[in-house]
N, C-alpha and C positions, 0 to 999 in steps of 0.2 A: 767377458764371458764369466757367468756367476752358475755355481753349481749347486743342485737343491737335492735335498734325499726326502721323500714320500713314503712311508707304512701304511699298511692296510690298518686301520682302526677305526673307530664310528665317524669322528670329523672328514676321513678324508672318503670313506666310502659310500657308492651308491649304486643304483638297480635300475635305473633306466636316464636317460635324456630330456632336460630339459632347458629351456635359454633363459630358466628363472633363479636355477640353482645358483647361488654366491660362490661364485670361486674361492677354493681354500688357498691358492697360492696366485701370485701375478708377478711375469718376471718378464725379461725384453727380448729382443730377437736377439736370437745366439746363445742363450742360453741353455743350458741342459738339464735336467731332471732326470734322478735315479729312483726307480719306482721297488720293492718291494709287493707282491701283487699275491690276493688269495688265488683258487681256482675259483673256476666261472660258476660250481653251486655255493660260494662262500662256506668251503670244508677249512675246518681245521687242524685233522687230518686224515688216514686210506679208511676206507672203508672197514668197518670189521664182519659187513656181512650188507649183500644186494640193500642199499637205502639207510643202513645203521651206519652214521658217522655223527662225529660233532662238530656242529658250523657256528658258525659268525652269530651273534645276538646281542642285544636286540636289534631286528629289522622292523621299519616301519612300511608298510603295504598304501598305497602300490608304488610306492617311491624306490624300498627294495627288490621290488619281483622280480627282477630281471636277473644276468649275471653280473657278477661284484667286480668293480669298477673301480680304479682310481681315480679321481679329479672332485670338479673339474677343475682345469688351470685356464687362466686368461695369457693372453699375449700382448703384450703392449705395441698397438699398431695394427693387428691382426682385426679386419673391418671385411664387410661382404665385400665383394669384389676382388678381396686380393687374395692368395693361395697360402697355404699352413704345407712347410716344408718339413718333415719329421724325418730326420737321421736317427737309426738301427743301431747303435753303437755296438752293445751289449744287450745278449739274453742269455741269464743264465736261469735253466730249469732248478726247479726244490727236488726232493730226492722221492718224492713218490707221483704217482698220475694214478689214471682210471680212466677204462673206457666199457662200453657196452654196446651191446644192440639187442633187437628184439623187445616182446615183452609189452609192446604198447601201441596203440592202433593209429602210428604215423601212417601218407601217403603209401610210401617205400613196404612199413614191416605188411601194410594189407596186401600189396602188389604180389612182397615175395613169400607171401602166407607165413610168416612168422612174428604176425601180430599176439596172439593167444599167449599162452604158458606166460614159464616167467622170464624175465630179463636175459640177457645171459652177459656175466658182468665179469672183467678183469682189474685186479689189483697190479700196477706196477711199481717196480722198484726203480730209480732211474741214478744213473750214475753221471754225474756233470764232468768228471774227466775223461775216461773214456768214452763220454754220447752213445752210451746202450742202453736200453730200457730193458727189463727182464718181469716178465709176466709171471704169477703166482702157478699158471698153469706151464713155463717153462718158454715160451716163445722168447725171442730175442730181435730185437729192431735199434736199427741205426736211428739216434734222435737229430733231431732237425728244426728245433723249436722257434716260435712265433705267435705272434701277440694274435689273438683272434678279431677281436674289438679294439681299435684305435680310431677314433672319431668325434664328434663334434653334434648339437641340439638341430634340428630343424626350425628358422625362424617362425615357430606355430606355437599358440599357447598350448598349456600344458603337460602333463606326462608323457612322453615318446619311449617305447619298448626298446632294451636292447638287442632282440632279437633278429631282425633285418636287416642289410647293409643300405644306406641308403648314397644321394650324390655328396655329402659329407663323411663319412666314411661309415664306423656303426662295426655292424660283425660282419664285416668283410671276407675271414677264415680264407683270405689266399697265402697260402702255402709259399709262397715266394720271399713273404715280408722277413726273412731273416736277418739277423747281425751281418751285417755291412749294407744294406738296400735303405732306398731313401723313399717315402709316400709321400706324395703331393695333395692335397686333400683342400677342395673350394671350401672361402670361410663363409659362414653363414649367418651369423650373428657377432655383435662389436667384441672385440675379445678371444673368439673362438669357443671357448670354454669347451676344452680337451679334456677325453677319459679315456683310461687307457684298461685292458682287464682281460678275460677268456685266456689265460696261457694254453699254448698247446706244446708237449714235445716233441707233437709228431703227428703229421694229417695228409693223406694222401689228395689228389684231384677228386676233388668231390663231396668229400666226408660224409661218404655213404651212408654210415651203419648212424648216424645222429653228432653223437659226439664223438671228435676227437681223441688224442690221448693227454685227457684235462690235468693241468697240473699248476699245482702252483709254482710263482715265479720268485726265486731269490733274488734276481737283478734284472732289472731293464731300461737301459742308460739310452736316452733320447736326446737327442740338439733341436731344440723351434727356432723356424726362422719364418720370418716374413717375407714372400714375395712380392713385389707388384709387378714385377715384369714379367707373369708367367697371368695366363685367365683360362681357368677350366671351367668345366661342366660337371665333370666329373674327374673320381680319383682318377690318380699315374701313378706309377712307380718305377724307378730306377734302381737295379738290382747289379750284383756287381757280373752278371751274363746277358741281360737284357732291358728291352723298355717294355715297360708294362700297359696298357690300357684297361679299364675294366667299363664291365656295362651289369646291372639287375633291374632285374624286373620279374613279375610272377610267371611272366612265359618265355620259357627259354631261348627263345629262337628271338625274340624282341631284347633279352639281355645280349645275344652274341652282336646283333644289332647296333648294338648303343656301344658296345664294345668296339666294332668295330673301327664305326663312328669316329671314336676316339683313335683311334690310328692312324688312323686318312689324317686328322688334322695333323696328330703329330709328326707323321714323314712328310707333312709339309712344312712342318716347324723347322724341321734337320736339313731336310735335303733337298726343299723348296717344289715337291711335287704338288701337279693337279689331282684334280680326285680319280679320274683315270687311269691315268700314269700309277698312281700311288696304288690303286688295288689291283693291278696288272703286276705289280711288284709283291704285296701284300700277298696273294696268290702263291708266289712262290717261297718265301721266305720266311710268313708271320703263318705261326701256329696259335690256333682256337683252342681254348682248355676251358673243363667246367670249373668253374671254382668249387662252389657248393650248391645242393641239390637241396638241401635242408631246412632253410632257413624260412621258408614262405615265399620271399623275394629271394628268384636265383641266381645265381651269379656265373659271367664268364670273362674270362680275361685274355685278350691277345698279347701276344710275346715277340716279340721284336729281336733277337739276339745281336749283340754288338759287332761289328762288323761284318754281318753277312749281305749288305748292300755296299759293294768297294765303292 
């Protein structure tokens, strides 16, 4: 096992997905990499007023449009067909976030007529020992941070947005992925070519209001491993209360679908159920969560909790 440290600088960063970008590092299965990471608008740091910060430059268009990214890294071994195992070790947040809502003519802000005016924007303060975040207007929230975006190219030419979660992962924004949980993620191209980026402190089911509470990352310590004994479709993740499945798709009722999907196989991975058997159980036990509602492509994940099937 060989350990690697990653900075946000111009070589290692980038704003969207692609399977042509040259990987800036290439290490083996079992290895770990420690990422320093900006936030997902490449700020440098809080806001001093709605949209007045100073960020990351120079970006080049459209390679940066997206959110700022680590990678990508390759994987020695890591080829379509086999799976990119990603161990949580460590996330430690940076000492400031931001979040807002309103202000801009999303889906959501038109629905709950709070598209118009302006933004309405909070500065936070975040404290990495005690995990409190403290708002500029006083509120106080328990942090719970996770990577938003940890994922992988689609094997298609050219630039791919980071804004979607797709069956390689992408901006996934489940709330689950924290320090000690494991992501399973289908490899798509030779290598993989992993980017990792979007810190969040803290994000409820859903991440209603757009963003998150976006923050940059002082640490985030991963293990790659290569599987062949495991063949998805889509992500998994193994969390240290339950098994994950996820499904997206622009229609929600088609991502709970796919989500499912994946659960049927899995509880017949574990415990050798038919598809019958398996959602007669499912029924009882596995709970439906939105991920996020935001991204274009929606997302929803089922939750398996460990031992609630004796």
């Amino acid at each position: 096992m060989v350990h690697y440290s990653i900075n946000p600088e111009r070589s290692t960063l980038h704003g969207s997905f692609s399977r042509d970008f040259e990987p800036i590092l290439t290490i083996d299965s079992g290895d770990v990499v420690r990422y320093s990471t900006l936030d997902a608008g490449w700020g440098l740091e809080p806001f001093s007023a709605p949209g007045v910060r100073r960020r990351f430059e120079t970006r080049e268009r459209p390679r940066d449009g997206g959110h700022a990214l680590c990678g990508p890294i390759a994987i020695r071994g890591a080829e379509p067909g086999t799976v990119l195992e990603i161990k949580i070790n460590e996330i430690h947040p940076g000492s400031w976030g931001w979040n807002s809502a309103g202000g801009f003519p999303s889906p959501i802000n038109k629905s709950l007529g709070i598209a118009d005016g302006e933004e309405f924007h909070l500065n936070w303060k975040l404290n990495a020992t005690t995990m409190i975040g403290t708002s500029d207007h006083g509120h106080k929230v328990a942090l719970r941070p996770f990577m938003g975006i940890m994922g992988m190219p689609p094997d298609e030419p050219g630039i791919h947005s980071t804004y979607p979660p797709r069956f390689c992962g992408g901006n996934i924004d489940c709330k689950e992925l924290i320090a000690g949980s494991t992501l399973y993620l289908p490899v798509p191209v030779s290598g993989g070519l992993f980017s990792v980026g979007d810190g969040h402190a803290i994000q409820g089911d859903g991440e209603v209001g757009s963003p998150a509470l976006e923050c940059p990352m002082d640490l985030v310590d991963l293990t790659f491993s290569v599987r062949k004994d495991i063949s998805l479709t889509m992500p998994r993740a193994k969390t240290l209360t339950a098994w994950i499945t996820m499904g997206f798709h622009e229609d929600l009722n088609e991502a709970t679908i796919i989500a499912l999907e994946g659960m049927l196989n899995l509880m017949k991975e574990i415990f050798g159920f038919e598809r019958k058997e398996a959602l007669a159980l499912a029924s009882l036990v596995v709970d439906l969560r939105i991920t996020q509602i935001v991204n274009g492509v929606r997302g929803v994940h089922a939750v398996l909790p460990h031992g609630s099937i004796k």
